[in-house]
N, C-alpha and C positions, 0 to 999 in steps of 0.2 A: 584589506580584503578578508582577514581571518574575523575581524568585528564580523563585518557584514556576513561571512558564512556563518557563525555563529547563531548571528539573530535569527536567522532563517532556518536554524536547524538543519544547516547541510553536514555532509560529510568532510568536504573539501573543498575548499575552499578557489583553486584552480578551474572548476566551472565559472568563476567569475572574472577573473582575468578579464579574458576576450572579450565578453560585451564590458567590460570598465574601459577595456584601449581602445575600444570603439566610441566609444561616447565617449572620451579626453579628447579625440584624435577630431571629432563632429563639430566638436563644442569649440575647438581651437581655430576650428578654421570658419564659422559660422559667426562666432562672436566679437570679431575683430577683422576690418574688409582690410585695413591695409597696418603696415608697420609703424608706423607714427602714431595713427587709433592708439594701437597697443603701448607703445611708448606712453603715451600721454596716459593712459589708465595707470600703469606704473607708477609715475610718479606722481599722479595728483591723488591717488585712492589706496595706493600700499601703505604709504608711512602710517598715516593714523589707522587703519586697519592693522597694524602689526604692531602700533604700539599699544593696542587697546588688547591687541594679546599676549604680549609680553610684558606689559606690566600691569594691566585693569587684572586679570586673569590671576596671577600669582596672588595680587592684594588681595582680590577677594577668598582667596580659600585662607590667604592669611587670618583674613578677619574671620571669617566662619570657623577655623579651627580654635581663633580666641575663646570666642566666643563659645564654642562647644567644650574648651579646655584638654583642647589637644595639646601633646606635645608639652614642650616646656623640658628645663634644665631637669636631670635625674628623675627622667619616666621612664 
């Protein structure tokens, strides 16, 4: 929430709360009609979603900071 007030150039961030738990709270129940739906998103669309951000994601800043000559022993 503080990104997002940020961007927008607010003061505080807490105007944004309330329309975010509203639209988590919309979306939750709008985009999956029953339990098993959701079940099945789970586990057929999480795994590789979350392996492609836990380790495609680390690789590549690996490889970009090689490559920019980041980092390394005794900098």
């Amino acid at each position: 929430m503080l990104a997002t007030a940020q961007t927008f150039n607010l003061k505080e961030y807490k105007a944004l709360v309330l329309p975010a738990g509203v639209l988590i709270i919309t979306l939750s129940i709008l985009l999956w009609e029953h339990n098993i739906e959701f079940m099945v998103q789970i586990v057929q669309v999480l795994p590789p979603f979350l392996l492609a951000l836990e380790a495609g994601l680390p690789l590549l800043l690996l490889v970009v900071a090689y490559l920019r000559g980041i980092g390394g022993v005794g900098k």
